[in-house]
C-alpha positions as CSV (number, residue, x, y, z in Angstrom):
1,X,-18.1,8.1,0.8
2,X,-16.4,8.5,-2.9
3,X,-14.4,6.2,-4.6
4,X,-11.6,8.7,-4.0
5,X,-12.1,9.0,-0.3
6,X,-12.2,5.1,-0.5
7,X,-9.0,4.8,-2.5
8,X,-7.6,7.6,-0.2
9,X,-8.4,6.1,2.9
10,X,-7.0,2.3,1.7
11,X,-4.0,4.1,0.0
12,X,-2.3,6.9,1.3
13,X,-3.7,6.6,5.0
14,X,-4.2,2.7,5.3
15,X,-0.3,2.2,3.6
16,X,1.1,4.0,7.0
17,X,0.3,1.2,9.3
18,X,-0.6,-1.6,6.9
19,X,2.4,-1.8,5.0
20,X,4.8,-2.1,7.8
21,X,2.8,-4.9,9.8
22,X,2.7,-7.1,6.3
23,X,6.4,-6.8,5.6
24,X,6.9,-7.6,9.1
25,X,4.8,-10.7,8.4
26,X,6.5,-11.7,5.1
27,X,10.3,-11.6,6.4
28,X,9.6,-12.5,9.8
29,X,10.6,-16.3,9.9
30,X,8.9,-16.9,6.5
31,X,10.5,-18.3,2.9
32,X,12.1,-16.7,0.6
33,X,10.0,-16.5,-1.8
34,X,7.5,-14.3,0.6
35,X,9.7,-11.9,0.9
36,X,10.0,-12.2,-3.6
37,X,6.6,-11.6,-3.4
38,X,6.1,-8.4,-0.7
39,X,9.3,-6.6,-2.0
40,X,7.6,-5.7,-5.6
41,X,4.4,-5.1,-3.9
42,X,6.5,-2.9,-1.1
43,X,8.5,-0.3,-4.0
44,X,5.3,0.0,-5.5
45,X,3.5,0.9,-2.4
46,X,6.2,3.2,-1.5
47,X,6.7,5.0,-5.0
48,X,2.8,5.9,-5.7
49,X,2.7,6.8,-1.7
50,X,5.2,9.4,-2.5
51,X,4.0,10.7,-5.5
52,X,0.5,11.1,-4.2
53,X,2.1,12.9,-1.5
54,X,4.2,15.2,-3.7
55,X,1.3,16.0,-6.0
56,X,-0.8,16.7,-2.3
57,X,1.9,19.1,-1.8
58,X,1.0,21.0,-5.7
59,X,-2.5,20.8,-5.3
60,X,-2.2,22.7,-1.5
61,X,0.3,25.4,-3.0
62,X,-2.2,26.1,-5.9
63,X,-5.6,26.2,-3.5
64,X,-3.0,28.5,-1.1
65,X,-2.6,30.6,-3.7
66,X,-6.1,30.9,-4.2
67,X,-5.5,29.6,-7.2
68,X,-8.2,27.1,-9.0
69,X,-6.1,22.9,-9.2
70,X,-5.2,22.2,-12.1
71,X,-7.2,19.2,-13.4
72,X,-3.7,17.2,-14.4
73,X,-3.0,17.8,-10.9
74,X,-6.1,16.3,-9.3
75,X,-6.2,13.5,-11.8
76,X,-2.7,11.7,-10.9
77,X,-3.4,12.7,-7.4
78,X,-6.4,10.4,-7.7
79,X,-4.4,8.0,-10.1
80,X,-1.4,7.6,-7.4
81,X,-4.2,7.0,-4.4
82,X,-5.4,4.4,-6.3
83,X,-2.5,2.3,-7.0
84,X,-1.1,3.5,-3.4
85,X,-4.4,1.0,-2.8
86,X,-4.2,-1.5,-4.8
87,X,-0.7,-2.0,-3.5
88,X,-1.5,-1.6,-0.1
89,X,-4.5,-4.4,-0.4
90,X,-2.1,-6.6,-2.8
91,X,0.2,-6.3,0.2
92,X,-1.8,-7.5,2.6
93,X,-3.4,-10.7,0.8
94,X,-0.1,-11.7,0.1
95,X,0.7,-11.2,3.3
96,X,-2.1,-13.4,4.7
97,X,-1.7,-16.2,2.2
98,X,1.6,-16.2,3.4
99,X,0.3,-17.2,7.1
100,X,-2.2,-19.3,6.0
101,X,0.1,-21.5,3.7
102,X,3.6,-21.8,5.5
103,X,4.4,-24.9,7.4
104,X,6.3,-24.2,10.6
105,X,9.3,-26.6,10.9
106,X,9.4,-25.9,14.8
107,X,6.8,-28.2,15.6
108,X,3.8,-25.8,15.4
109,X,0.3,-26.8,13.8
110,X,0.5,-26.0,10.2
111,X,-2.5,-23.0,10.1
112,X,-4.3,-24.0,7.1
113,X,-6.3,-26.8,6.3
């Protein structure tokens, strides 16, 4: 496997199901500032998962055309799967630190150490 197929797989694909499941975890009964930290990561996610989608759609009309992809193309189609995964893994570290670190005031055992 490629760095590409990597960064697709992590990105585009992976931001489907990961990204809901770690906003979930930052607004569900969690601070404030958890939610301050998965919004920025969230737009970001959202905007390069669009634009690799969008340039997907280019690159398929070109090689449906028979036509050879533009290298432009193919470059911020590789560009906007990598920072769809970056995002996505930002996302979900944040998410988890988030877990790890908050303090229930319900009476439930704090989770980290």
């Amino acid at each position: 496997m490629s760095i590409g197929d990597v960064s697709f797989v992590v990105g585009p694909l992976g931001a489907m199901v990961v990204a809901p499941l770690a906003i979930i975890a930052l607004v569900v009964r969690q601070p404030r500032r958890a939610a301050w930290l998965g919004a920025p990561l969230m737009a970001v996610l959202v905007v390069s998962w669009v634009g690799f989608w969008y340039v997907w759609g280019k690159a398929f009309d070109y090689a449906d055309a028979n036509k050879p992809v533009p290298t432009a193309v193919d470059s911020t189609s590789n560009a906007f799967a990598g920072i769809c995964a970056l995002a996505c893994v930002a996302l979900v570290v944040t998410a988890l630190t988030t877990l790890r670190s908050v303090r229930r005031v319900d009476g439930l055992p704090r989770l980290s150490a």
